[in-house]
DOLUMDO-537899 format. One line per field, with one value per atom (N, C-alpha, C): residue in one letter; atom name; x, y, z. Coordinates in steps of 0.05 Angstrom, whole numbers. Example, Ala and Ser with C-alpha at 12.3 -4.5 7.8 and 13.67 -1.06 7.14 Angstrom:
2
resn = c(a_a_a_s_s_s)
name = c(N_CA_C_N_CA_C)
east = c(264_246_264_257_273_258)
north = c(-114_-90_-66_-45_-21_1)
up = c(156_156_156_142_143_157)
***
This chain:
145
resn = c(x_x_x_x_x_x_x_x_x_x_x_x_x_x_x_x_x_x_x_x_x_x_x_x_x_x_x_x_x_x_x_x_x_x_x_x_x_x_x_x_x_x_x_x_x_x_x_x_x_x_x_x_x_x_x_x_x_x_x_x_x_x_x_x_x_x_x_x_x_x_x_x_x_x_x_x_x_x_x_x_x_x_x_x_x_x_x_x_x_x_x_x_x_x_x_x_x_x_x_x_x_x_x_x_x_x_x_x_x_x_x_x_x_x_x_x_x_x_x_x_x_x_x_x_x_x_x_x_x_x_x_x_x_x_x_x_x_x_x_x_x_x_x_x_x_x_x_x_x_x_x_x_x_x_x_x_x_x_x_x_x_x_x_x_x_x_x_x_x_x_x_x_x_x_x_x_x_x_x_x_x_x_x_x_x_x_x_x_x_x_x_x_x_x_x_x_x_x_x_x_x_x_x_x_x_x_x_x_x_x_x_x_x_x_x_x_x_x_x_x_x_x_x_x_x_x_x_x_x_x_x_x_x_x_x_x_x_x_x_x_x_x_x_x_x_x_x_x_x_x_x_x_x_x_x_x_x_x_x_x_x_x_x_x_x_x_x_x_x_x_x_x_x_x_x_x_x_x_x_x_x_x_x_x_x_x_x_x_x_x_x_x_x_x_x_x_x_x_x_x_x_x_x_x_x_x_x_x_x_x_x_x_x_x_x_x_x_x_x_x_x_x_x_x_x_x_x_x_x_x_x_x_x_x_x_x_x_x_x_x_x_x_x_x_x_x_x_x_x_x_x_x_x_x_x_x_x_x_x_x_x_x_x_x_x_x_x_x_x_x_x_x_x_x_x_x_x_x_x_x_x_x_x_x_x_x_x_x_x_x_x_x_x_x_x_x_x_x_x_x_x_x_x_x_x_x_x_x_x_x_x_x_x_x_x_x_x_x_x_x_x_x_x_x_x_x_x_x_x_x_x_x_x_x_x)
name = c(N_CA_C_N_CA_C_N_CA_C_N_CA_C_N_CA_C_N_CA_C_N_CA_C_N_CA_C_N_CA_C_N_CA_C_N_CA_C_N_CA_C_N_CA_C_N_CA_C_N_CA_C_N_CA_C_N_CA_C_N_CA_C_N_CA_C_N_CA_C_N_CA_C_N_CA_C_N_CA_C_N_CA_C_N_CA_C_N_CA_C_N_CA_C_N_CA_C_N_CA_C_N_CA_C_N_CA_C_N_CA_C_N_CA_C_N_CA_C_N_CA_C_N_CA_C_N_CA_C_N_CA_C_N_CA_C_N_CA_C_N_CA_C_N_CA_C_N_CA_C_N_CA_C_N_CA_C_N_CA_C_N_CA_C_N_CA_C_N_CA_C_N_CA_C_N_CA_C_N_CA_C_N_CA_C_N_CA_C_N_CA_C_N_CA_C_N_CA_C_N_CA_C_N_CA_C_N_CA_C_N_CA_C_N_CA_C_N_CA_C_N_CA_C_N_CA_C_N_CA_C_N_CA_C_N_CA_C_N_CA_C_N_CA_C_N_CA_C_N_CA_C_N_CA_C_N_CA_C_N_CA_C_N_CA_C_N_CA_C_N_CA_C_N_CA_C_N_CA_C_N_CA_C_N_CA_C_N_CA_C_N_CA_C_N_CA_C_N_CA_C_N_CA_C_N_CA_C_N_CA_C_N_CA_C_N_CA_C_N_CA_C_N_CA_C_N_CA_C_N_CA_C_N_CA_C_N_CA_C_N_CA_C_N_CA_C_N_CA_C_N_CA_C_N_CA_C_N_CA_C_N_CA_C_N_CA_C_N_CA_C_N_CA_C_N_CA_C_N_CA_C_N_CA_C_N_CA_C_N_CA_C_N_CA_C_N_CA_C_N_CA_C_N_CA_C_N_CA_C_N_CA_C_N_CA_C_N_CA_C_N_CA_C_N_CA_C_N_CA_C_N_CA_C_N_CA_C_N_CA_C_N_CA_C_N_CA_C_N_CA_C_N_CA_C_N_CA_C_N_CA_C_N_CA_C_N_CA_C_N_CA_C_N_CA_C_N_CA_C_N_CA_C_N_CA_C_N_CA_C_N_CA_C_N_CA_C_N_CA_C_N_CA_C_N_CA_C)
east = c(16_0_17_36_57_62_78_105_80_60_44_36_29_11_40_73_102_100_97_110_92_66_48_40_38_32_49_81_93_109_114_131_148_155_174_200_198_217_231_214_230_239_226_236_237_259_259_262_282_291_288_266_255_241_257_246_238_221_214_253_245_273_259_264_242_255_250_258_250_267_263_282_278_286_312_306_334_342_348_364_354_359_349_353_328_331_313_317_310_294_285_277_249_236_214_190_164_145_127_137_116_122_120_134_117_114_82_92_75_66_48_60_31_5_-14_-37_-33_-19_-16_13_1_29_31_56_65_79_75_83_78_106_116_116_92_79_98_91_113_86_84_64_70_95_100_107_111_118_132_120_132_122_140_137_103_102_76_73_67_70_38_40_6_4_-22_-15_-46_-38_-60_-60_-91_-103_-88_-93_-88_-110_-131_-150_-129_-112_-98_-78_-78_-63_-83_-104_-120_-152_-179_-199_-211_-202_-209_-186_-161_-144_-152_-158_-171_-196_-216_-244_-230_-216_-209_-190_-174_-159_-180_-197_-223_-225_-241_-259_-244_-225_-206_-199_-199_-190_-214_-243_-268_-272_-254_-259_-245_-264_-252_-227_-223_-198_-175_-158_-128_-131_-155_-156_-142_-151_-139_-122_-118_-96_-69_-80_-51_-47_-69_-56_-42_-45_-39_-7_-4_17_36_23_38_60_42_54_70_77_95_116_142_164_184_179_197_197_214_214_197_198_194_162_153_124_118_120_112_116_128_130_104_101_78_49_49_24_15_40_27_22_39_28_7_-1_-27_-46_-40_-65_-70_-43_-38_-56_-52_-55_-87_-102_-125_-142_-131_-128_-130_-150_-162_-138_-148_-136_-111_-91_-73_-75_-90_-96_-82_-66_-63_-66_-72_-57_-40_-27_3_24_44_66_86_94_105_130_138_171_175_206_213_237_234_248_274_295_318_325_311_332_363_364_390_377_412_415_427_428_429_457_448_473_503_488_510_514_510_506_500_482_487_454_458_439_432_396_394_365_360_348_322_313_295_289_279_272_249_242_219_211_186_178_158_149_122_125_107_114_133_144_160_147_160_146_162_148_162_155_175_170_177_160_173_184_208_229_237_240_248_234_250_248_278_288_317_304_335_334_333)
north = c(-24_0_25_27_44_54_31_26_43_28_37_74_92_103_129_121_123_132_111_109_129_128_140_171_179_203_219_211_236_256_278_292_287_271_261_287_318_325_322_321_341_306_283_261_240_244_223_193_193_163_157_167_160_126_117_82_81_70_52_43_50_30_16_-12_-26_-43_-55_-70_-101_-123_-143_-160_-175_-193_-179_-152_-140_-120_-122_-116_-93_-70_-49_-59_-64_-59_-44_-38_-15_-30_-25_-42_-28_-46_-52_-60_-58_-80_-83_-65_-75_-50_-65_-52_-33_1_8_22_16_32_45_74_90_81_69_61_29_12_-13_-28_-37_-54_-83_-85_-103_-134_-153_-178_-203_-210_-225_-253_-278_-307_-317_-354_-361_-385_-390_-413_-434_-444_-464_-469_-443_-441_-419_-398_-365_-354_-323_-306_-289_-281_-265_-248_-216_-192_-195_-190_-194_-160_-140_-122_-112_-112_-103_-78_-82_-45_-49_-31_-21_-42_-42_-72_-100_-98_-128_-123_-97_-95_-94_-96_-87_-76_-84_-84_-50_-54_-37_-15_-23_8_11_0_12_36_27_46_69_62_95_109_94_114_130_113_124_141_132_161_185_181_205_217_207_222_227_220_238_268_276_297_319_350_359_388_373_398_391_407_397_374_371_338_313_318_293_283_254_238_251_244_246_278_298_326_334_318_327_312_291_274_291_298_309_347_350_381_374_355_354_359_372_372_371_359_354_317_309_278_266_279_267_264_292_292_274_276_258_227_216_199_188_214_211_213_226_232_200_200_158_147_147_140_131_150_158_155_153_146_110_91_68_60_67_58_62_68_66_48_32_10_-15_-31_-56_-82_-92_-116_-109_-131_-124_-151_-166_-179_-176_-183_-169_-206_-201_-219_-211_-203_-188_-213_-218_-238_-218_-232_-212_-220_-195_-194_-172_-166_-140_-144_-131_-133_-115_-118_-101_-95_-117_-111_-104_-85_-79_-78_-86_-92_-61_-50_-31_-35_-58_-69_-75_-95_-114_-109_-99_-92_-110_-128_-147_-136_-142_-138_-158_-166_-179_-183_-190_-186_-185_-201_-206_-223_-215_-222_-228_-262_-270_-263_-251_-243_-256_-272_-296_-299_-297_-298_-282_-263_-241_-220_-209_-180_-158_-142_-124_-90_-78_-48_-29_-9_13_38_43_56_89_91_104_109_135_135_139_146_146_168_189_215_205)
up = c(0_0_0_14_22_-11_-21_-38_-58_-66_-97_-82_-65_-52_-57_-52_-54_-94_-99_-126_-140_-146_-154_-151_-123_-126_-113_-104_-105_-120_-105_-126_-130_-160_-176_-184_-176_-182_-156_-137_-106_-94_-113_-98_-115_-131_-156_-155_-140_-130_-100_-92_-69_-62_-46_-34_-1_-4_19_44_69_81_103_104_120_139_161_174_175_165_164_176_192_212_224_234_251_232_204_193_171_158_143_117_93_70_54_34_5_-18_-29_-48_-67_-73_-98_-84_-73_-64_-84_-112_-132_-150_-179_-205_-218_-220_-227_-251_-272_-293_-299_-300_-301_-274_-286_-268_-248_-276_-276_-250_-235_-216_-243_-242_-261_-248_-256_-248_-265_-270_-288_-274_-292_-284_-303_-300_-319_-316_-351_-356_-364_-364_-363_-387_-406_-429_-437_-424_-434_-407_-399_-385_-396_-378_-385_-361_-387_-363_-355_-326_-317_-311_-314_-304_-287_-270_-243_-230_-212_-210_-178_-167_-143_-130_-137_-122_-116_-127_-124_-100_-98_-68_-46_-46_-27_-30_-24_-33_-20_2_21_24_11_4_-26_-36_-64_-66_-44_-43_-30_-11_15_0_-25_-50_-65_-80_-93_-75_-59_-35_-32_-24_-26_-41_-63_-95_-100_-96_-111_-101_-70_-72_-99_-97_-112_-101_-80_-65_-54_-40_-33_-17_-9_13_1_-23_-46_-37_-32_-27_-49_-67_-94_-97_-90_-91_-60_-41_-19_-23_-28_-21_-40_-72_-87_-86_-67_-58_-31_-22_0_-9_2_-7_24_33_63_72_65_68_91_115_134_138_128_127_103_78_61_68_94_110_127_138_157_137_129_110_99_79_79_100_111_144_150_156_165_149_116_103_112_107_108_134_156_174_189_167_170_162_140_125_150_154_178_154_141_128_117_120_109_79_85_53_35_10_-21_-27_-58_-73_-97_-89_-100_-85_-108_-96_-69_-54_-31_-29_-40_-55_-50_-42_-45_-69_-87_-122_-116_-128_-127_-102_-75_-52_-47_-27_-18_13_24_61_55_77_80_111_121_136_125_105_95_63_52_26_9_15_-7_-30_-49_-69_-82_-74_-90_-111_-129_-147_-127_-113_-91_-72_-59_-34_-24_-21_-4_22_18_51_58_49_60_85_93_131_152_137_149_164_184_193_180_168_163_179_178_191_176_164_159_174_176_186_175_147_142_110_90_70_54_25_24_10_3_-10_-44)
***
């Protein structure tokens, strides 16, 4: 919810290469929780024959962060999730702001594969294409410049 909520509506000048920094089992990493194009989160199935790009709405992260995105975006003033998140220019608040949208969110549900893509340790440096979190706790901690 974070990562798509991150990728989507902030300000891409004032925060270009801005990621997620999360805490998983002790240790800080960076990463990907999901590949977005334009509208579309992207994820690549394999049929047993050929790759195939699958491409999904923001419902596939979440039924009930999908409507309270809607709801929020039908207003027509600065309340707007995506115009509010989008005029932030101070990291820490554009921190809290998701925040606080996220965490109003009851289910944490997706059926989105739960991967973080292009992990980096932030301890140990290691990099790796990705990382299984099935059954992991994760924490968000931080954001990067």
């Amino acid at each position: 919810m974070y990562d798509y909520l991150l990728k989507k509506y902030r300000n891409k000048d004032t925060f270009p290469d801005t990621k997620m920094v999360v805490e998983i089992d002790g240790k800080l990493w960076t990463g990907d929780f999901i590949h977005l194009e334009d509208c579309h989160i992207i994820e690549i199935d394999w049929d047993d024959t050929s790759y195939t790009r699958v491409e999904r709405t923001k419902d596939a992260i979440n039924p009930e962060f999908d409507q309270k995105v809607q709801a929020s975006n039908v207003n027509v003033s600065e309340n707007r999730m995506d115009a509010k998140i989008n005029r932030l220019k101070n990291i820490e608040i554009l921190y809290q702001e998701i925040q606080q949208f996220v965490h109003q969110i009851d289910s944490e549900e997706t059926s989105l594969k739960t991967c973080l893509y292009d992990a980096y340790c932030l301890d140990t440096r290691v990099k790796l294409p990705f990382l299984d979190l099935q059954g992991k706790s994760i924490r968000l901690v931080s954001l990067t410049n």
